[in-house]
C-alpha positions as CSV (number, residue, x, y, z in Angstrom):
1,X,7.1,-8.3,-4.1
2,X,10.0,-10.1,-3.1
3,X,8.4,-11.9,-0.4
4,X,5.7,-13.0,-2.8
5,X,8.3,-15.3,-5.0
6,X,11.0,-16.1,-2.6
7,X,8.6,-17.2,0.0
8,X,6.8,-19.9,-2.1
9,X,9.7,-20.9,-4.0
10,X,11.4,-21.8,-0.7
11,X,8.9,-23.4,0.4
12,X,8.8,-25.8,-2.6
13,X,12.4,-26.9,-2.0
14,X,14.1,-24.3,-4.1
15,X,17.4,-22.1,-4.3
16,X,16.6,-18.4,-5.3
17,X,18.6,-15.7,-7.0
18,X,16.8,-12.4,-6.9
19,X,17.7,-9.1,-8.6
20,X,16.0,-6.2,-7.8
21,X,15.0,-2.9,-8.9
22,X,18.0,-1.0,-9.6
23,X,16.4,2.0,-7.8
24,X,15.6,-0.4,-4.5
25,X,18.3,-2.4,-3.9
26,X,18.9,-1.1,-0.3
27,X,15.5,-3.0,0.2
28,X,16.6,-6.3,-0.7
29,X,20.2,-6.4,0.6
30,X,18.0,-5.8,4.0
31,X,16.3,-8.6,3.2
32,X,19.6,-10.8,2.8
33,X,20.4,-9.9,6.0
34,X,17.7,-11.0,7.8
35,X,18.1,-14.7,6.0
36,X,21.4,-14.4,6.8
37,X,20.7,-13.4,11.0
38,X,17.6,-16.0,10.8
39,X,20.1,-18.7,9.8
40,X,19.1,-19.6,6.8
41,X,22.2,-21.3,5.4
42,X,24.4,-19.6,2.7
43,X,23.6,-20.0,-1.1
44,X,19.6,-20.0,-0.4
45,X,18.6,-16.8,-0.7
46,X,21.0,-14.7,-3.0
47,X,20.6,-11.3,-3.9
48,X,22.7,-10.3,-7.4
49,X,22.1,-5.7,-7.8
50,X,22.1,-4.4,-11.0
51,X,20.1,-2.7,-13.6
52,X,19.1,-4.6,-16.9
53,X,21.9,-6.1,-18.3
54,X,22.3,-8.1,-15.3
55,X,18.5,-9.4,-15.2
56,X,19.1,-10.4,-19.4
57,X,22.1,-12.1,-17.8
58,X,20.1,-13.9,-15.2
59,X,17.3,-14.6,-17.5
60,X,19.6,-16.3,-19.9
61,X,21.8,-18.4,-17.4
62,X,21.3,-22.4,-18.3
63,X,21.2,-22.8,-14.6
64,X,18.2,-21.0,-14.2
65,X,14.8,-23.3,-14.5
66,X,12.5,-20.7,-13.5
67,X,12.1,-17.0,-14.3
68,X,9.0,-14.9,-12.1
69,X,9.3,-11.3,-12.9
70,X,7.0,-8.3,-11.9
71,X,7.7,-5.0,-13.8
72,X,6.7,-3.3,-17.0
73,X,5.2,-5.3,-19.9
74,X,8.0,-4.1,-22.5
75,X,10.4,-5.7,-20.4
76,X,7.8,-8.5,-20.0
77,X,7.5,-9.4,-23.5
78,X,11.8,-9.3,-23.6
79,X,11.8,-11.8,-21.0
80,X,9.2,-14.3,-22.8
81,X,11.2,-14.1,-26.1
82,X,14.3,-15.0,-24.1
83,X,13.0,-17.9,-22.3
84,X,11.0,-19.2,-25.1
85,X,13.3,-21.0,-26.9
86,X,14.0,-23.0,-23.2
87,X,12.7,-25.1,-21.4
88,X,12.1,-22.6,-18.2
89,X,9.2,-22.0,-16.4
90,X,8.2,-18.2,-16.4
91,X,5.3,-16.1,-14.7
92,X,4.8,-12.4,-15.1
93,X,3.5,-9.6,-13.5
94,X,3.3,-6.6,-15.5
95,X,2.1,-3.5,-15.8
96,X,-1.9,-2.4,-15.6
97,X,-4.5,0.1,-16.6
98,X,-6.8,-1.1,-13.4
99,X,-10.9,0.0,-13.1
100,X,-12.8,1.6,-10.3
101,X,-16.7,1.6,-11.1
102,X,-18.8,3.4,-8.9
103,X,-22.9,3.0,-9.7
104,X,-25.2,5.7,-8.3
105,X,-26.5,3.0,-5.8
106,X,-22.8,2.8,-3.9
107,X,-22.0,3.9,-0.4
108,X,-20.2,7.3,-2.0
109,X,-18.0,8.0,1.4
110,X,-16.6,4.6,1.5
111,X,-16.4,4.5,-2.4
112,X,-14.2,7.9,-2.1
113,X,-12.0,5.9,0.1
114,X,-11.5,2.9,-1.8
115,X,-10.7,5.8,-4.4
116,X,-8.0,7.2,-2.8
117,X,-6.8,4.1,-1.2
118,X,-6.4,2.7,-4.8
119,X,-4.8,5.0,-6.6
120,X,-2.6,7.6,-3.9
121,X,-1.4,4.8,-2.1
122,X,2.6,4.4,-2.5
123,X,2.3,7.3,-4.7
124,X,1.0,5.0,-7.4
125,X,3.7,2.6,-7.7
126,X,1.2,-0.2,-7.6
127,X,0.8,-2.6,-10.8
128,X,-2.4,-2.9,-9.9
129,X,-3.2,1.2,-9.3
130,X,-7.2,1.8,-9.7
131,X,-5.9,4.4,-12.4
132,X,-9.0,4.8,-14.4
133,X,-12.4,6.0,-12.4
134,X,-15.6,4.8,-14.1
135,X,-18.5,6.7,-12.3
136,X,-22.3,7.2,-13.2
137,X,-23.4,10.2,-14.8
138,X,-26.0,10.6,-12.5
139,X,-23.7,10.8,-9.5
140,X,-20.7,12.2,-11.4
141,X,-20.3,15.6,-10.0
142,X,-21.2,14.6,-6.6
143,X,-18.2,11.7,-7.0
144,X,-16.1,14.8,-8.5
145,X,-17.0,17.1,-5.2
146,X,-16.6,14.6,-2.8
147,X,-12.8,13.1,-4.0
148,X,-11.9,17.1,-4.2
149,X,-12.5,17.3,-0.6
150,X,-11.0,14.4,0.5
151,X,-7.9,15.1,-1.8
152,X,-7.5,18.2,-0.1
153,X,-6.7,16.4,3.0
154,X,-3.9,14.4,1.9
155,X,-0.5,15.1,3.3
156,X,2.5,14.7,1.1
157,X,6.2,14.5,2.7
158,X,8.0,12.4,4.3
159,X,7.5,8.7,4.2
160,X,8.6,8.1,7.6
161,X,6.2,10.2,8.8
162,X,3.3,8.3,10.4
163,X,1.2,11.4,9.3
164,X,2.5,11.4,5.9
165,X,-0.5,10.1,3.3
166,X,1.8,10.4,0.1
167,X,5.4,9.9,-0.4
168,X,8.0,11.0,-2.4
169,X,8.7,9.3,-6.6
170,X,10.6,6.4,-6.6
171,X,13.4,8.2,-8.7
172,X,14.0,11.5,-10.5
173,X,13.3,9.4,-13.8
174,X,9.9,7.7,-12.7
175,X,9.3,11.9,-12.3
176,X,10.1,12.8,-15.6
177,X,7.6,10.1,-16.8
178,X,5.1,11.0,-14.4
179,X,5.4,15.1,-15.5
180,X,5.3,13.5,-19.2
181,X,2.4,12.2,-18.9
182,X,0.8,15.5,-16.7
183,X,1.9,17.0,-20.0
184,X,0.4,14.8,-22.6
185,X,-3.5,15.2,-20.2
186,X,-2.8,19.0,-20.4
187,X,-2.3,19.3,-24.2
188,X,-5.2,16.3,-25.0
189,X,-7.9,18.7,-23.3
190,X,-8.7,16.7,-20.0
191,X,-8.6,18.8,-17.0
192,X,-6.4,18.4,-14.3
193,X,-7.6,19.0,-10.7
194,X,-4.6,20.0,-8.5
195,X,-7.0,20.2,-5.4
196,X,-4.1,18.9,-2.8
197,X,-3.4,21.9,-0.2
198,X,-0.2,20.0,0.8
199,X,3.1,22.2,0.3
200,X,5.8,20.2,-1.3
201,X,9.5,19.8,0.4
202,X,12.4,21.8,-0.8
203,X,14.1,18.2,-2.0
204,X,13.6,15.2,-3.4
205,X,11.5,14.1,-6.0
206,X,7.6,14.9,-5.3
207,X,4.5,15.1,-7.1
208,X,1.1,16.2,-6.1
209,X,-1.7,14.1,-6.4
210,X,-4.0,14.9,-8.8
211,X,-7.2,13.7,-11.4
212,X,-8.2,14.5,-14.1
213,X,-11.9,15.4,-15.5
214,X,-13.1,15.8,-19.1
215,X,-11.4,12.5,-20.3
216,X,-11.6,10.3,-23.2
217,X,-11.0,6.5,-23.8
218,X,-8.3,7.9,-26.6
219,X,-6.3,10.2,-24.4
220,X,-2.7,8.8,-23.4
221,X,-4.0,9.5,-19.8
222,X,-6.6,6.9,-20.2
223,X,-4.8,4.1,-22.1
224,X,-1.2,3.7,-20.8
225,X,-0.2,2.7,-17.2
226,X,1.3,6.2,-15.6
227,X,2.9,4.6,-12.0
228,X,2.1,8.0,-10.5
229,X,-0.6,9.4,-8.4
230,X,-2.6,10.3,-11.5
231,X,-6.3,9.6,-11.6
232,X,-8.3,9.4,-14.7
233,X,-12.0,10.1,-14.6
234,X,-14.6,9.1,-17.2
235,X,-18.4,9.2,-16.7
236,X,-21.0,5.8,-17.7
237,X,-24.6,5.5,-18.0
238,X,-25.2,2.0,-18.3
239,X,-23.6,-1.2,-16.4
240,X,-22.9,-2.5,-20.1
241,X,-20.9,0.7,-20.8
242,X,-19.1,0.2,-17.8
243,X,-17.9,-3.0,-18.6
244,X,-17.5,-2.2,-22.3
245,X,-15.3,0.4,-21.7
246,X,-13.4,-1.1,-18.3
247,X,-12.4,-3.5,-20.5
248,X,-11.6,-1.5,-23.2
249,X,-8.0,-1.5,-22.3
250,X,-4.4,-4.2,-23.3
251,X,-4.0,-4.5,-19.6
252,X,-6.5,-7.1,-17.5
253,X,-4.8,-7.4,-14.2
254,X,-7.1,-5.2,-11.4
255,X,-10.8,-3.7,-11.3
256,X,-13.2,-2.8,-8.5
257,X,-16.6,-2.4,-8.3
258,X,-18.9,-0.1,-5.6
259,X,-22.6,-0.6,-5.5
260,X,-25.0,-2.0,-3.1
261,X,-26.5,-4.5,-4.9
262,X,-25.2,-7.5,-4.5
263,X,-26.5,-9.1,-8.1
264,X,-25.2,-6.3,-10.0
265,X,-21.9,-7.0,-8.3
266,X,-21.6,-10.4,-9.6
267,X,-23.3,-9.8,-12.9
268,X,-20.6,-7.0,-13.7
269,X,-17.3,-8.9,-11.9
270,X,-17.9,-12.5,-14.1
271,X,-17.7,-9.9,-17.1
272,X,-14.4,-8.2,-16.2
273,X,-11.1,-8.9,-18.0
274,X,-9.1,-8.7,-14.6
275,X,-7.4,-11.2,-12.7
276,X,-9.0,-10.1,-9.4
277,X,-12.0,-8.1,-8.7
278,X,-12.3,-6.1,-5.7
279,X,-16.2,-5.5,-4.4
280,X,-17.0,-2.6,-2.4
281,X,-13.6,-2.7,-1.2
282,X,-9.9,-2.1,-3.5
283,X,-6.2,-3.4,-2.9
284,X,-6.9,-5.3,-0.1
285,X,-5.1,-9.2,-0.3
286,X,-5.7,-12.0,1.3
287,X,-2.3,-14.6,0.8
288,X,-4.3,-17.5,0.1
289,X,-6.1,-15.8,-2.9
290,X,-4.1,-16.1,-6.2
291,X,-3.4,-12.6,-7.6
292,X,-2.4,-12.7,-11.3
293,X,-3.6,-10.7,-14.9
294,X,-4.8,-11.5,-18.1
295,X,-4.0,-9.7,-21.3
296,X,-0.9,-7.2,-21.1
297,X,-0.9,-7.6,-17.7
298,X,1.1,-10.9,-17.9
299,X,0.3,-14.8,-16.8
300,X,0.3,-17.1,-14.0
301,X,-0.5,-16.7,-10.2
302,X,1.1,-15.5,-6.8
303,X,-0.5,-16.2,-3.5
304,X,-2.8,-19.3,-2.0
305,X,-1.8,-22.9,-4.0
306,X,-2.1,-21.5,-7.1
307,X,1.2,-19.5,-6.5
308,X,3.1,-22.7,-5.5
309,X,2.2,-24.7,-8.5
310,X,5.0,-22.3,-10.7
311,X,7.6,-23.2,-8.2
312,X,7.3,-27.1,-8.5
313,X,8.1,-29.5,-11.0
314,X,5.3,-32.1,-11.2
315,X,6.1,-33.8,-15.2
């Protein structure tokens, strides 16, 4: 993520001040140093740790022209009031409620892969997490049999592990959100599937992967972005329905789509509100596509020309 603004904006002649996460600073002061042992001179790249008050500060600083921010949408919409008064540019990348649709005409083994790819991957602490599994009724237990196997499988532990398939949560807070949410599926009447064999380590902060059968477009579950390795799985008969209720959602910033047929591909991508559409295929990027959201899931683009166009001042 850091790579994604600093790069372009230093390559359209600017200075950069970035603040980080407060729970991955460590991260970026690595980062610093390697400007610093690749000699790229002082005052460049500068790297200001802190938690919220010190991104308002930033955010607010006269000498700032140009705000890019990737987080939660709350914190989003703070931003845009802030900087709307100004004369700053500003892009955002927020949170997102992100589609998989699998059709009964998919290749189902590499659809379960794209699956697990989407969602398990960094333990969910993707913006763009496949969260919400769309799948046909006519295929829907088989879908439902084969991701219980392949969950199974997954290893959970430690992240330095080459072996390792999910890590631990970011921070004992992200946790308690994740577990709130667990909670809220539980008492809503979806059913969880806790189908990962992996034991968990004494320490740490962990989580199991899990999904969750039996939901409903109103469940909390199935409307508001989790950053956890929870999968939400609804059933469609028709490609309409699919798209209806993809869409049915404030966020717009991911969606794939698994099916063999290349004209029902394209028919059902041009009708997506998402800023990219993966095909047979999910969270794979290519740096000279623009990746970006609609709706609740912010504005303006990252990656390929699009994402240097924020960074320059052509009035």
């Amino acid at each position: 993520m850091a790579a994604w603004k600093i790069a372009p904006a230093l390559a359209c002649g600017n200075t950069v001040v970035l603040k980080p996460a407060e729970t991955t600073s460590l991260t970026a002061l690595r980062l610093a140093e390697i400007c610093a042992e690749v000699g790229l001179p002082k005052g460049v790249v500068n790297i200001v740790t802190g938690a919220g008050a010190t991104g308002a500060a930033i955010v607010n600083h006269p000498g700032i022209d140009k705000i890019a921010f990737t987080g939660s949408t709350p914190v989003g919409r703070k931003i845009a009031e802030a900087v709307a008064p100004t004369k700053k540019k500003l892009t955002l990348e927020l949170g997102g409620k992100s589609a998989n649709i699998i059709f009964e005409d998919a290749s189902l083994d590499q659809a379960i892969e794209g699956i697990i790819e989407g969602i398990y991957f960094n333990q969910g602490h993707v913006c763009c997490a496949g969260s919400r599994l769309f799948v046909q009724e006519s295929i829907l237990d088989r879908v439902i049999r084969k991701l219980s196997d392949r969950m199974a499988s997954l290893r959970v532990g430690d992240p330095m592990d080459k072996n390792t398939d999910v890590g631990a949560i970011n921070s004992k807070e992200q946790l308690a959100t994740i577990n709130r949410y667990l909670e809220a599926g539980d008492t809503e009447g979806a059913v969880r599937h806790d189908v990962c064999r992996s034991d968990l380590p004494a320490s740490g902060y962990w989580c199991k992967p899990c999904f969750y059968t039996g939901v409903q477009p109103s469940h909390t579950i199935a409307r508001e972005e989790i950053f956890g390795p929870v999968l939400a799985v609804m059933s469609f008969r028709t490609p309409d329905e699919a798209i209806s209720r993809a869409n049915n959602s404030p966020y717009g910033l991911a969606a794939g789509v698994w099916t063999d047929k290349g004209s029902k591909i394209f028919d059902v991508a041009k009708h997506l509100d998402a800023g990219i559409v993966w095909l047979n295929t999910y969270n794979k990027f290519d740096p000279t596509s623009p990746f970006g959201g609609f709706k609740e899931s912010g504005f303006g683009r990252e990656g390929g020309r699009h994402g240097l166009t924020a960074y320059l001042n052509t009035d």
